[in-house]
C-alpha positions as CSV (number, residue, x, y, z in Angstrom):
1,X,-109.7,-58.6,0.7
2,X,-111.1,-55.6,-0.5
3,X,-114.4,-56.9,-1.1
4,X,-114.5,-58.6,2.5
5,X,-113.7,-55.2,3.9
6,X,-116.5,-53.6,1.6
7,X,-119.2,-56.3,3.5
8,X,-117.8,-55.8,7.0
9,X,-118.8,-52.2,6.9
10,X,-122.7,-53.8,5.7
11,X,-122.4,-55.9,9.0
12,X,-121.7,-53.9,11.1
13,X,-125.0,-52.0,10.5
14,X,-126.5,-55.8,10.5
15,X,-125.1,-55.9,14.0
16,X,-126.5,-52.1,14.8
17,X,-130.0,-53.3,14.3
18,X,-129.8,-56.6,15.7
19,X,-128.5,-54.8,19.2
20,X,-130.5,-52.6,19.0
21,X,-133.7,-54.5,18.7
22,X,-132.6,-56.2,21.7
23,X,-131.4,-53.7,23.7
24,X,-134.3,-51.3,23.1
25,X,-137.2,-54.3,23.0
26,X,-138.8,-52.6,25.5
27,X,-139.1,-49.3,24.3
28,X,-139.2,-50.3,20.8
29,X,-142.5,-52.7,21.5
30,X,-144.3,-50.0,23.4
31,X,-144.2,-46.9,21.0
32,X,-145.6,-50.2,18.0
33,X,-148.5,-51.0,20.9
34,X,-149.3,-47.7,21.0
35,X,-150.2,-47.2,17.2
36,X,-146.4,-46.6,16.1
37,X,-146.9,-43.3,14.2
38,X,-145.8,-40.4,15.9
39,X,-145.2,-42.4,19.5
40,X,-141.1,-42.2,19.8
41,X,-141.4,-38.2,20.4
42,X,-143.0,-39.5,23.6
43,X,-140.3,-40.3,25.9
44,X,-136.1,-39.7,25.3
45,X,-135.8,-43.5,25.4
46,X,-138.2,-44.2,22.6
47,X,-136.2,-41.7,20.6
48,X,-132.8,-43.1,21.4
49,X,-134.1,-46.7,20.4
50,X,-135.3,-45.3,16.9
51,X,-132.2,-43.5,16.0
52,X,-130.2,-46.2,17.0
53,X,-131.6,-48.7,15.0
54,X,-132.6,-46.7,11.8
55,X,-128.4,-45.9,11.8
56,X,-128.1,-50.0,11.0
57,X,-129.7,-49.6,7.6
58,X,-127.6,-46.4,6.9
59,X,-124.6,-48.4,7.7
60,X,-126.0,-51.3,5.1
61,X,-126.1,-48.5,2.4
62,X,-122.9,-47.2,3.3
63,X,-121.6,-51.1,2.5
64,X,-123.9,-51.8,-0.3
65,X,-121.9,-48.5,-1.9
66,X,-118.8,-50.2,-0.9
67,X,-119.2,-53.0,-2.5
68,X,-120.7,-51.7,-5.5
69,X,-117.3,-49.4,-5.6
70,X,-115.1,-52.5,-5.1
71,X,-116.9,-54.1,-7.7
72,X,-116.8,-51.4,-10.4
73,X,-113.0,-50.5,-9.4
74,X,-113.9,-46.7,-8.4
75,X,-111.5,-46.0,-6.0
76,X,-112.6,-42.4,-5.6
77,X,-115.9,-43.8,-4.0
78,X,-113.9,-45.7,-1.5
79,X,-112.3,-43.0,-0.6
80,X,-115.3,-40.7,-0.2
81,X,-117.0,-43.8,1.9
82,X,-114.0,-44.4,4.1
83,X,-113.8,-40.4,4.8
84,X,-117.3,-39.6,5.8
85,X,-117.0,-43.5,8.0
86,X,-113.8,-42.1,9.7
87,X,-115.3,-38.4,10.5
88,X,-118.0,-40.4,12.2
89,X,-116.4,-42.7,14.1
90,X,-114.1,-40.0,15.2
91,X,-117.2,-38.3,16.4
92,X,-118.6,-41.2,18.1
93,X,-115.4,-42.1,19.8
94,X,-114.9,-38.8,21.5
95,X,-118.7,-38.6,22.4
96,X,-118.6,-42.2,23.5
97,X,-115.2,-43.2,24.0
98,X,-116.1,-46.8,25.1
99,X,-118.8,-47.8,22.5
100,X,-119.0,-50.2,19.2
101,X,-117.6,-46.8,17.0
102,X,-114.2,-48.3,17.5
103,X,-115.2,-51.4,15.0
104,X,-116.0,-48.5,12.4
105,X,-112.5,-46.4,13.6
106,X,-110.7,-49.5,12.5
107,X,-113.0,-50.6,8.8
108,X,-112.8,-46.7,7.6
109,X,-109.2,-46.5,7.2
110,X,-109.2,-49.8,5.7
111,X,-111.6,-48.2,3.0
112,X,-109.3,-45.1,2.5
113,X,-106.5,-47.0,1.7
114,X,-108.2,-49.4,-0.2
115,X,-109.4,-45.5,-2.2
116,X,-105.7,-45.3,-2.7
117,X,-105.1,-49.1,-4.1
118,X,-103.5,-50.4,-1.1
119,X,-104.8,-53.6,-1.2
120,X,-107.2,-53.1,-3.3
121,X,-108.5,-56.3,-5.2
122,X,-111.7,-55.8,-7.7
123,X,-114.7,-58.3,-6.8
124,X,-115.0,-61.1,-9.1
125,X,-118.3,-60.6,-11.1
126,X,-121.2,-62.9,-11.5
């Protein structure tokens, strides 16, 4: 289980960049016809569209560590991962009370407990 919760958090920043390469084509495919480098200062919609999808990746790395915790059994790491995922989503929420940080709300206590050996399980290695 642990390990499932450990590549949930990775998809979720799968999902960030896949919405937000849809929801931002636009913006996104003008600022790369334009010559890419230093075009998403130019409008507050080209910015938007760039810091929304560079936060997928961060989210990967954020489960890539989580998974490399589960794996290894350090429990301290889950805990420090599940913290800094639940002061964010906390953020997020209030600032955007109907947005995707719920789905975060609910995986970062999972990882906090899972710091505490509540259900944690190590990952079988290869």
């Amino acid at each position: 289980m642990s390990n499932a919760i450990a590549w949930l958090l990775f998809s979720l920043g799968v999902a960030h960049i896949a919405y937000g390469l849809v929801k931002f084509r636009a913006p996104l495919r003008e600022a790369v016809a334009a010559g890419f480098v230093g075009q998403f200062s130019a409008t507050e919609l080209r910015r938007t569209a760039f810091w929304f999808v560079v936060f997928g990746p961060l989210l990967m790395l954020a489960g890539h560590v989580a998974v490399h915790a589960v794996s290894v059994g350090d429990l301290g790491l889950l805990k420090v991962i599940g913290g800094y995922t639940l002061f964010i989503s906390l953020v997020g929420v209030a600032a955007f009370p109907k947005s995707p940080f719920l789905a975060s709300l609910v995986v970062s206590p999972w990882l906090i407990a899972m710091g505490y050996g509540w259900g944690f399980s190590p990952a079988s290695r290869l």
